[in-house]
N, C-alpha and C positions, 0 to 999 in steps of 0.2 A: 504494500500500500504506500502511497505517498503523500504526502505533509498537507495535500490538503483535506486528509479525513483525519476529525477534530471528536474526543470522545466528549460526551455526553454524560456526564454524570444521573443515572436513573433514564435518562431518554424522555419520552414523552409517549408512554407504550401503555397500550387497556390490554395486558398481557399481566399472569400473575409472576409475579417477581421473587427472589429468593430471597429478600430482606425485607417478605409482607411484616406489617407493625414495629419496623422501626423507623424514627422518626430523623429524617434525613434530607437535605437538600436537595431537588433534581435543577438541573440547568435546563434553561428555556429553549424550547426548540427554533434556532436560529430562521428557520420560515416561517412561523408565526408571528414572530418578532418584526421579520420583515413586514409580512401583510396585515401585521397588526391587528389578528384574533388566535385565537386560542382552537383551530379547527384538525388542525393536519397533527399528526400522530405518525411515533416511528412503526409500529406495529401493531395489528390489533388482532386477539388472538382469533383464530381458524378465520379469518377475511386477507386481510391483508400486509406488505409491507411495502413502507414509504420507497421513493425510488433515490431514496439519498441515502436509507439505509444500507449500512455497509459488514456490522457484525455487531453481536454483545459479546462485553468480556466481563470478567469475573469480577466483581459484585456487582454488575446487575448498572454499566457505564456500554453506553450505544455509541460505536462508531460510525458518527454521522461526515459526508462530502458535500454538505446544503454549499455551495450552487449547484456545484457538480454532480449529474447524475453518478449513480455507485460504477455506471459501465464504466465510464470516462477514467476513474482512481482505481480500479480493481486489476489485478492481472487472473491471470486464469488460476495461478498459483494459491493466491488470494481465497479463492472459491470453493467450495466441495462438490459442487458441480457446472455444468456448463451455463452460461446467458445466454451464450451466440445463437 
């Protein structure tokens, strides 16, 4: 991956997380911010994922690429399976 996917602390995911009931900071989902509401979501569970979404890592921080779609910053290496 490269430096323009930026981790997310908690994300902005209707997914259940593995640090349910503790009380913790998420950082703001940088496209929200932009379009100034509270609509777009990294992941929601069995529907969808954002197309900026890029991975979760361990404790439960999203690595987001907002501007860049995930294709544009992902190598295939990156991946567990194909986009193309």
């Amino acid at each position: 991956m490269d430096d323009r996917v930026k981790a997310l602390s908690g994300g902005n995911m209707d997914i259940d997380l593995a640090s349910d009931g503790v009380d913790w900071k998420q950082t703001k989902c940088p496209w929200n911010v932009d379009d100034g509401n509270n609509k777009h979501k990294c992941a929601v569970k069995g529907t969808s994922i954002c197309k900026y979404f890029c991975e979760i890592k361990f404790l439960d921080s999203v690595l987001c690429s907002y501007p860049y779609e995930n294709k544009e910053v992902l190598t295939r290496n990156d991946m567990d399976r194909a986009l193309w």
